[in-house]
N, C-alpha and C positions, 0 to 999 in steps of 0.2 A: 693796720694791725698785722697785718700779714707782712709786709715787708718789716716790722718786728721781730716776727717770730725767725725770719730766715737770716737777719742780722743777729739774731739770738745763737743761731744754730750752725753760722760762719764760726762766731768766736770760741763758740765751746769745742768745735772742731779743731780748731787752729790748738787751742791750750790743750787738748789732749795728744796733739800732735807733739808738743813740744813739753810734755808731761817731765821730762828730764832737766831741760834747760833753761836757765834763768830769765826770766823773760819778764819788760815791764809795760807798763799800758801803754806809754808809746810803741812800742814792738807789735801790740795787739792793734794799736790805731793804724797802722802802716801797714803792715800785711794782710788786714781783714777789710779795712774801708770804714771800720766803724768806729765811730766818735770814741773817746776814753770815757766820757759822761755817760753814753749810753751804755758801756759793760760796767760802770760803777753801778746805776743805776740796777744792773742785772744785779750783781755784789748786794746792793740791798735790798732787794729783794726777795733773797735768798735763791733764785734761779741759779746762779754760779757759785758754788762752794771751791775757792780758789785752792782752798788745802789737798784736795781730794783728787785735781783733773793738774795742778801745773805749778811751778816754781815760782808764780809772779809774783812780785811783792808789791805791795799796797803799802801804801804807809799811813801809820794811825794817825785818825782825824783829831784824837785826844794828845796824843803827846809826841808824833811824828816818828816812831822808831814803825820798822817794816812788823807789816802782821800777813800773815797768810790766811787768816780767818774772815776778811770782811775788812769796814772798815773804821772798826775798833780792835786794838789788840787783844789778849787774849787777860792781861795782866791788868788795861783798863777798863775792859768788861766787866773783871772781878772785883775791882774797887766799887763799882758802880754799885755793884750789886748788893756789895757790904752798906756802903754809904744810905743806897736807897730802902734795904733793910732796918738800917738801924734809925732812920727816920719813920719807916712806920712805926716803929717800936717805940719810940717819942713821941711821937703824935694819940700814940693810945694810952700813956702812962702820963698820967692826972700830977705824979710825984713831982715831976720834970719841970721847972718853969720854962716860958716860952722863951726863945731868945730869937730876935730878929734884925736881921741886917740890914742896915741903909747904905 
């Protein structure tokens, strides 16, 4: 855990270091030592807010275009939201028939 915390605390250093310039998780792998799995994992975790400390880009797990927020974009986030909204909404309204996929 503790060698967590200081590979935690290599990369946020490095990305504030380089708060300007474009930089990708290989870039982060290479000059810090730490795996790209392990600072994605930070990424969802919410430990690293990439928008806030550095230029990196991620690319979304949903439709593959760069997000700087995580690793969903910013536009597939919103659909989600919509989507998973309007399925509560459907699921509490009696008027609605079911319809189900195979």
């Amino acid at each position: 855990m503790r060698q967590d915390h200081l590979n935690f605390e290599k990369v946020r250093e490095f990305l504030r270091e380089r708060r300007k310039v474009r930089t990708s998780p290989n870039d982060v792998e290479m000059q810090t030592g730490v795996k790209r799995e392990t600072v994605f994992r930070y990424i969802k975790e919410g430990r690293l807010l990439i928008s806030e400390i550095s230029q990196m880009e991620i690319m979304c797990e949903s439709c593959g275009k760069p997000s700087h927020e995580g690793t969903i974009c910013a536009d597939c986030r919103d659909k989600l939201r919509r989507d998973l909204a309007q399925a509560m909404q459907d699921s509490v309204d009696p008027s609605k028939p079911r319809t189900y996929r195979t």
